[in-house]
N, C-alpha and C positions, 0 to 999 in steps of 0.2 A: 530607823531601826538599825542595831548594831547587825555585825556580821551572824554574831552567833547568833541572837533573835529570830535573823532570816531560816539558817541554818535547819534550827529547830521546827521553825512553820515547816519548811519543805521536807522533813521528814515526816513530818505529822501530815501532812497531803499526801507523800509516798506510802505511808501507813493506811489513812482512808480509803486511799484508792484501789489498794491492794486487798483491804479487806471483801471485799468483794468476791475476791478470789477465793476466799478460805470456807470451806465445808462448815454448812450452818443446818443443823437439823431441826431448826424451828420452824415453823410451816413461814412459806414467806406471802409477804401483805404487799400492796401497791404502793411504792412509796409517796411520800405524802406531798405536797405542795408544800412550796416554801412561802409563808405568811408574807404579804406584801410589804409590812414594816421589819421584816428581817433581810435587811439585802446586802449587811458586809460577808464577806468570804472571810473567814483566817488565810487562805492560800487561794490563790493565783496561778496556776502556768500555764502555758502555750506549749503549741504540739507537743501534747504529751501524750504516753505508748507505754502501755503494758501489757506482757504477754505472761500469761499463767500456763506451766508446765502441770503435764497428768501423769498423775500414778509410774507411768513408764518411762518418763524424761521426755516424751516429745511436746511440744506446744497442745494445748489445749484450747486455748481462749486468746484473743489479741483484742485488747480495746485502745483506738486511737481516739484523740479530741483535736481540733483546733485550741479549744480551749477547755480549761476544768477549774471551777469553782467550788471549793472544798467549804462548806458550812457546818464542820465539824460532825461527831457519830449519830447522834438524833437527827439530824436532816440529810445528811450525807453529801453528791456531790454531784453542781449542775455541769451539763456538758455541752459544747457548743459543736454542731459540725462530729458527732459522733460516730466511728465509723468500728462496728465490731464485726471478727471473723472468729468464728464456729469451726474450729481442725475436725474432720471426722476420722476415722480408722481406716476407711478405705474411700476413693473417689475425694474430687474436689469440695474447698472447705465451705459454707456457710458464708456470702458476705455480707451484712446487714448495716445501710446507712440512714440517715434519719439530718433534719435542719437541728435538732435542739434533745438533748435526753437528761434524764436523772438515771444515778445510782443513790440506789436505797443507802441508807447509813451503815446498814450491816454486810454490805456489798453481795445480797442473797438475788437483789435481779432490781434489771435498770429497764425506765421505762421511757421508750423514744413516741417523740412527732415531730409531724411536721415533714410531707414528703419521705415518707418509710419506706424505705426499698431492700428488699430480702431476695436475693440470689447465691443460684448454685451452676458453674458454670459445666457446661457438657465434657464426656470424660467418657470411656468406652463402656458400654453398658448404661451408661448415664448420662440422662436428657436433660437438658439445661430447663430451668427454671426460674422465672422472675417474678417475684410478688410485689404488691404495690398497695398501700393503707395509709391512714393518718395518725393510725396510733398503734403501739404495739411492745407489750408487755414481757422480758425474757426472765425465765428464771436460770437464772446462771446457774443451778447447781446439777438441774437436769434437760438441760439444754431446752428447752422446753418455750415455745412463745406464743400467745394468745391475744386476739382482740376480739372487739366486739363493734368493730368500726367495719364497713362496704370495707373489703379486698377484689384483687384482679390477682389472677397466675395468671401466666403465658408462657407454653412450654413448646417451643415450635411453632405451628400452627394450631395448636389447641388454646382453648380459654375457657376459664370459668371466673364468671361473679358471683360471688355472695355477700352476705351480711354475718360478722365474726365465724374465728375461725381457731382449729388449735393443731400446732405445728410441733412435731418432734425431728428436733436437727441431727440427732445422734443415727446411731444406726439401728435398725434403720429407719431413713427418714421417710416420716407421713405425714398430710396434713387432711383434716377434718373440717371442713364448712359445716356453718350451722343452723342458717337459715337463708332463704331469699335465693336458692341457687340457681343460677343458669350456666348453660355451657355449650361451647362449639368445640367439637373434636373430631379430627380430620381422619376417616380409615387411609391404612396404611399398608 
């Protein structure tokens, strides 16, 4: 492949990738599996980082990869070693990492597994929190993440287990279990 060839792919990976980032008012869907007889990428890259700016110029959104295989707008793009951070308005950000993720084609929300780890580190007024799942669903446009797989928090000395659960990373943040709950929570 000539220079420009290359060129081109790597803009049209910078394009996918980023789409993601841009405001989709279509209700968003799970992105789909990529069919086992489809497995060339058009793009390729290694430690790749992007960070989407909000409304007000601060960072909004940072998704890093090991790697990103771009499968063009209909299947979008797999991620290896995905590692995304959630800025919020106030208090520390969101950091969520995962073994393996997809971004949907239209960059409306990317779905990680595989060892899912969702934290917020402690901050004055604000208790650290660690979740822990095998799968888990984020809608980028409203911060917004869900599963339906057994989770763990641990927030101190507290715990609770369930089975699915639904998280708002914004401000501010909650999160909802939704069945199977147990829990240990230490008075203070």
């Amino acid at each position: 492949m000539n220079r420009g060839g290359a060129l081109i792919l790597l803009l049209l990976l910078v394009a996918g990738l980023t789409g993601w980032l841009a405001y989709d008012r279509s209700p968003s869907t799970e992105p789909a599996a990529l069919p086992a007889s489809v497995r060339a990428a058009e793009v390729i890259t290694r430690d790749t980082w992007f960070t989407t700016m909000g409304a007000e110029g601060l960072p909004a959104r940072t998704l890093r990869a090991a790697e990103a295989r771009y499968y063009g707008d209909a299947l979008g793009t797999e991620l290896a070693m995905p590692h995304l951070t959630v800025y919020r308005e106030e208090g520390p950000p969101w950091e969520v990492y995962a073994r393996r993720g997809w971004v949907k084609g239209d960059g409306a929300s990317v779905r990680l597994e595989e060892d899912v780890v969702l934290e917020r580190a402690s901050a004055p007024g604000v208790r650290p929190a660690r979740l822990t799942t095998e799968r888990l669903r984020i809608n980028l446009n409203d911060n917004y993440a869900e599963t339906g797989a057994p989770v763990t928090i641990v927030s101190e000395s507290d715990r609770v287990d369930a089975v699915g659960m639904k998280a708002w990373l914004g401000e501010p943040s909650r999160v909802k279990f939704l069945s199977m709950v147990r829990g240990y929570y230490e008075p203070r």
